[in-house]
GURO-119768 format. One record per residue: residue number from 1; residue in one letter; y negated, z, x negated of N, C-alpha, C in turn. Coordinates in nm, 3 decimals. Atoms other than C-alpha are relative to their C-alpha. Example, Ala and Ser with C-alpha at 12.3 -4.5 7.8 and 13.67 -1.06 7.14 Angstrom:
[r 1,"a",[0.119,0.000,-0.089],[0.450,0.780,-1.230],[-0.120,0.000,-0.090]]
[r 2,"s",[0.119,-0.006,0.082],[0.106,0.714,-1.367],[-0.109,0.073,0.077]]
***
This chain:
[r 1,"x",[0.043,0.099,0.096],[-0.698,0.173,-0.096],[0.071,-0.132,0.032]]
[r 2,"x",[0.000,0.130,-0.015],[-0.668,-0.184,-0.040],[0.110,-0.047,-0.132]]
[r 3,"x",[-0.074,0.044,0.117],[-0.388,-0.375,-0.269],[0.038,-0.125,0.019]]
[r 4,"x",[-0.115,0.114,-0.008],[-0.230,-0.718,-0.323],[0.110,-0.015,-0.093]]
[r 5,"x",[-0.136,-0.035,0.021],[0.128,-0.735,-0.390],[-0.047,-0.155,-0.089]]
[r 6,"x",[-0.011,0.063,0.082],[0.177,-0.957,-0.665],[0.174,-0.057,-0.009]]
[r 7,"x",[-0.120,0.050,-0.025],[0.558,-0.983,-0.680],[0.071,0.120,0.076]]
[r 8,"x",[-0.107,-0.119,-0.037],[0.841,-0.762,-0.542],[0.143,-0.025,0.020]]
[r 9,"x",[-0.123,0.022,0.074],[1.167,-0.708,-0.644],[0.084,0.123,0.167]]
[r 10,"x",[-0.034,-0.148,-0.111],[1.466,-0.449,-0.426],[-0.010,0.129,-0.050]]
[r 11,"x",[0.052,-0.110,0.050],[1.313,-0.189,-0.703],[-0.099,0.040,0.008]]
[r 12,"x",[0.159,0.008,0.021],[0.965,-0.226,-0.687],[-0.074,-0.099,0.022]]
[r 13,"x",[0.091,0.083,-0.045],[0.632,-0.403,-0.640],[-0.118,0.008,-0.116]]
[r 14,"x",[0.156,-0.001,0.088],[0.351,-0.522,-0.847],[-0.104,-0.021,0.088]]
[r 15,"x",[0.128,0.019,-0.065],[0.018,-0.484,-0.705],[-0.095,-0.005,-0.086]]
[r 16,"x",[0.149,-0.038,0.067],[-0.346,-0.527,-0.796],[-0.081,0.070,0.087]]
[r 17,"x",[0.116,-0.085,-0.034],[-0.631,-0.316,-0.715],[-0.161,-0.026,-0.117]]
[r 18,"x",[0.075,0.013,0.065],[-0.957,-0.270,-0.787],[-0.063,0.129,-0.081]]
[r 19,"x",[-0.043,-0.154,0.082],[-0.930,0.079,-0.897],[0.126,0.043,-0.049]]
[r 20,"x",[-0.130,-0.075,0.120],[-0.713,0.240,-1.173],[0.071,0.075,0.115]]
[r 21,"x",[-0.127,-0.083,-0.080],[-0.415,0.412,-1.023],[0.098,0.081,-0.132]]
[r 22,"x",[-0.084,0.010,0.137],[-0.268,0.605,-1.333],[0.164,0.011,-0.008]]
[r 23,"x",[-0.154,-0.057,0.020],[0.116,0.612,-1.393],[0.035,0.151,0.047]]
[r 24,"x",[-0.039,-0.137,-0.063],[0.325,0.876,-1.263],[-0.076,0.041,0.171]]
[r 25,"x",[0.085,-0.005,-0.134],[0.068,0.856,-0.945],[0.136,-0.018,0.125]]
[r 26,"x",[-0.138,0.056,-0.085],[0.321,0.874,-0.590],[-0.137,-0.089,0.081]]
[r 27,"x",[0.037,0.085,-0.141],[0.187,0.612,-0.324],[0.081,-0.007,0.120]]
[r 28,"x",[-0.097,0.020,-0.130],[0.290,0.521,0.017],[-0.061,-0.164,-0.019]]
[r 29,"x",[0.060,0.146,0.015],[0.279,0.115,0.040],[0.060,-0.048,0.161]]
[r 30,"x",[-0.033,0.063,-0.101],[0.232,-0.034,0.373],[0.014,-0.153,-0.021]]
[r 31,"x",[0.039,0.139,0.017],[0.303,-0.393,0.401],[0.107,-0.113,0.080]]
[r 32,"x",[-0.117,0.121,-0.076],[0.440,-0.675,0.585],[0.057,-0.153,-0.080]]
[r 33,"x",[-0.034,0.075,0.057],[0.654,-0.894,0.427],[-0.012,-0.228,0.007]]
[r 34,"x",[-0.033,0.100,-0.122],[0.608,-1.313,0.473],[0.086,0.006,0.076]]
[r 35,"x",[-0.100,0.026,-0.108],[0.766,-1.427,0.750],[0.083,0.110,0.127]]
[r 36,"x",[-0.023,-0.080,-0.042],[0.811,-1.094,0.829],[-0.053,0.073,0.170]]
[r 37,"x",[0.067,-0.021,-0.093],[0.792,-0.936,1.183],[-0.078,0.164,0.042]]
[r 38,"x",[0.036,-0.184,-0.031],[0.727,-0.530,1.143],[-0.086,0.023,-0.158]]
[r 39,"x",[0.031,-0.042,0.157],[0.555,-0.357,0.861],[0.084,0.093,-0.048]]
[r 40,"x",[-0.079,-0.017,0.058],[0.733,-0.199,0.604],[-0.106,0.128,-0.026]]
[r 41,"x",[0.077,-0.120,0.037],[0.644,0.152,0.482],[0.114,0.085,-0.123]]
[r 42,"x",[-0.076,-0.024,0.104],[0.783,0.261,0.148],[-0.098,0.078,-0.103]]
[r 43,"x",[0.054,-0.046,0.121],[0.708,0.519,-0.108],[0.034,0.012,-0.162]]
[r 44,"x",[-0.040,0.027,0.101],[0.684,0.466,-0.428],[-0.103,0.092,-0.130]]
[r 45,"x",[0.122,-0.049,0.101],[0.530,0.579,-0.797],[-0.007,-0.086,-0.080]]
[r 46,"x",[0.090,0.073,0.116],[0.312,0.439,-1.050],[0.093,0.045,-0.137]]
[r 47,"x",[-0.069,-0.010,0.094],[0.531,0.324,-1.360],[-0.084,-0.123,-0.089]]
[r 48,"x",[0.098,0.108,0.118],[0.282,0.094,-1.554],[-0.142,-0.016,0.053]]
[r 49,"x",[0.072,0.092,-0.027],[-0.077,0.034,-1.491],[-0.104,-0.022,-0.146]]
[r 50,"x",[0.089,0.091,0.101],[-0.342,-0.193,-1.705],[-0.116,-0.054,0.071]]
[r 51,"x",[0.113,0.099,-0.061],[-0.650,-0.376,-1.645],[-0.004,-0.111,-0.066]]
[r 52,"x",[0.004,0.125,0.043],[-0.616,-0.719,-1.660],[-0.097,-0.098,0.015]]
[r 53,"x",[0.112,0.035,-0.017],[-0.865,-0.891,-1.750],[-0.059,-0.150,0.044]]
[r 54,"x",[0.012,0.099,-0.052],[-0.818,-1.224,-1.637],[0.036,-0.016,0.116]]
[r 55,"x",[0.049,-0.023,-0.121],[-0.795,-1.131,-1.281],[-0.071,0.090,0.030]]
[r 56,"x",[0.079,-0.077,-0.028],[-1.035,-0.898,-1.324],[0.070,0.110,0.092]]
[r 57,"x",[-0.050,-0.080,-0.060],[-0.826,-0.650,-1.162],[0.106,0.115,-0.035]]
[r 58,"x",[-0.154,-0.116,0.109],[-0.581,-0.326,-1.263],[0.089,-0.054,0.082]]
[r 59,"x",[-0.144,0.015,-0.024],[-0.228,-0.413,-1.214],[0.109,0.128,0.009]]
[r 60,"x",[-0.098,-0.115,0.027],[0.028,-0.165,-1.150],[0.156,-0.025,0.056]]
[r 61,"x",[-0.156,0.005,-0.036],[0.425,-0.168,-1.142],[0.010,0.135,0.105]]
[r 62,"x",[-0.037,-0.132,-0.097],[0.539,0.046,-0.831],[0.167,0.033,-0.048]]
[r 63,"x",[-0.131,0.006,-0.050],[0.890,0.154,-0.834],[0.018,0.077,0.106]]
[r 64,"x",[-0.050,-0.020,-0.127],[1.018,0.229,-0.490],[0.106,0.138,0.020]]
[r 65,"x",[-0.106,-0.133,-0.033],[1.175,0.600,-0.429],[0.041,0.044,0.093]]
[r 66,"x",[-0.101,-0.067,-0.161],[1.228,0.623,-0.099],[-0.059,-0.106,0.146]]
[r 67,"x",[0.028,0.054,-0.093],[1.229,0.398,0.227],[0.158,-0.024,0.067]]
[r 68,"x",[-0.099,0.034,-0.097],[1.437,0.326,0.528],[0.108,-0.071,-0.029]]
[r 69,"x",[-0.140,0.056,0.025],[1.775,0.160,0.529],[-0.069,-0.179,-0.002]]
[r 70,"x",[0.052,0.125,-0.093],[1.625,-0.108,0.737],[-0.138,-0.096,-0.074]]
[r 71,"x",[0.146,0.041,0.054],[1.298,-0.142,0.544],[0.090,-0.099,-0.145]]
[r 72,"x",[-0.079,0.037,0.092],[1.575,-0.167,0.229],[0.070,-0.108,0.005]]
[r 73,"x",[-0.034,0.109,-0.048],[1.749,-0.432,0.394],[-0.100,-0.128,0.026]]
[r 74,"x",[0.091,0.096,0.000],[1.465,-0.632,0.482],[-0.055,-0.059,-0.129]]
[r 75,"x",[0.062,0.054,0.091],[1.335,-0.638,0.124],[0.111,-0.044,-0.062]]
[r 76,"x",[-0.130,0.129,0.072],[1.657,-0.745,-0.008],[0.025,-0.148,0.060]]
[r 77,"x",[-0.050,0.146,-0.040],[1.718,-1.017,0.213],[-0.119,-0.100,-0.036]]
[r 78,"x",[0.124,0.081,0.042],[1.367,-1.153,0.102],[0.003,-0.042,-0.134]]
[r 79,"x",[-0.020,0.084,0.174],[1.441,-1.153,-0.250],[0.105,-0.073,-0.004]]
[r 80,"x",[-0.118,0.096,0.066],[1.765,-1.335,-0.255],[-0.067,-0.118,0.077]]
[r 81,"x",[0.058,0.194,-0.064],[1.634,-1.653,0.006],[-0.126,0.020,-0.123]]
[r 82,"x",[0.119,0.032,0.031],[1.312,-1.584,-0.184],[0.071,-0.091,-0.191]]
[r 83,"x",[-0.126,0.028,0.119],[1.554,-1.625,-0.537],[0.075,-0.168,0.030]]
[r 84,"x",[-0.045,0.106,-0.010],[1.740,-1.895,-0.387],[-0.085,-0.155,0.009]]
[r 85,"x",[0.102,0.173,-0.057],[1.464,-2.143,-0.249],[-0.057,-0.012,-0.167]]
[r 86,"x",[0.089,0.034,0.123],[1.314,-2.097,-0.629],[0.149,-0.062,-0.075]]
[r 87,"x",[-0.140,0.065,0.042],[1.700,-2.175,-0.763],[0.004,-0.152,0.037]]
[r 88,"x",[-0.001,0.109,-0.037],[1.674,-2.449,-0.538],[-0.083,-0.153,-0.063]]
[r 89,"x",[0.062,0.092,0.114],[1.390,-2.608,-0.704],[0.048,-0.035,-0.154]]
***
């Protein structure tokens, strides 16, 4: 299934879809981060979803249960520059 990442944290990821995904659901989430040069491969489960209706799309909170050191590292270092450049503003 097709998704776009909405935000992502070093706990989790919001995505949309265009199909329901219900809570408690496990996923695997491939994805390459900006700027990023590898893809990332992390599994996670469904801890919220909704259909929102002003993107016409279900939303769902992932939280993240298991991925690489390296994958873990990468998404941290994205949220703090990503954190900082918004600080910055």
């Amino acid at each position: 299934m097709d998704a776009r990442s909405i935000d992502v944290s070093r706990g989790g990821m919001r995505v949309a879809t265009s199909a329901d995904v219900p809570a408690g659901h496990l996923v695997v989430l491939r994805f390459t981060l900006p700027h990023g040069e590898r893809e990332l491969l992390v599994h996670g489960r469904v801890v919220l979803s909704f259909y929102d209706n002003a993107a016409e799309s279900y939303a769902h909170g992932v939280a993240f249960t298991q991925y690489s050191p390296q994958d873990h590292e990468e998404i941290s270092r994205f949220v703090t520059e990503s954190s900082e450049a918004t600080d910055a503003h």
